[in-house]
Each structure stands twice: as C-alpha cells, then as structure tokens.
C-alpha positions, 0 to 999 in steps of 0.5 A: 500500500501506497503512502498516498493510499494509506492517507486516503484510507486514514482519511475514510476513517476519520470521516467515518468517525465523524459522523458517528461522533455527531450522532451520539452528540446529538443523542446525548450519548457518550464518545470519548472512545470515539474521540480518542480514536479519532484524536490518534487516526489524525496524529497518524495523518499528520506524521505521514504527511509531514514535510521536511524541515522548510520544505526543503531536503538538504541530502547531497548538499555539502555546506562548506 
C-alpha cells in the first residue's frame, strides 16, 4: 500500500468517525472512545504527511 493510499484510507476513517461522533452528540450519548480514536487516526495523518524541515531536503548538499 501506497503512502498516498494509506492517507486516503486514514482519511475514510476519520470521516467515518465523524459522523458517528455527531450522532451520539446529538443523542446525548457518550464518545470519548470515539474521540480518542479519532484524536490518534489524525496524529497518524499528520506524521505521514509531514514535510521536511522548510520544505526543503538538504541530502547531497555539502555546506562548506
């Protein structure tokens, strides 16, 4: 599996999620399990879709 594919099935996920949390908010039911994993499904997103440092890959420069 693709990083890209990866991303977009995290992505499916969260959604999903989503809308189960608003319909216990609405219901007045409890989600805090649902909250936790959508607070981890979102941490996986942001580590796997981060950039370097400035946008910019120093690898193969030499700084003299």
């Amino acid at each position: 599996m693709s990083q890209t594919q990866y991303l977009k099935m995290l992505e499916k996920e969260i959604q999903k999620i989503n809308k189960i949390i608003d319909l216990k908010i609405l219901r007045g039911e409890d989600y805090s399990r649902d909250a936790r994993n959508h607070k981890l499904l979102l941490k996986k997103v942001r580590f796997h879709s981060r950039r370097p440092f400035l946008g910019i890959s120093f690898l193969g420069y030499g700084f003299f």
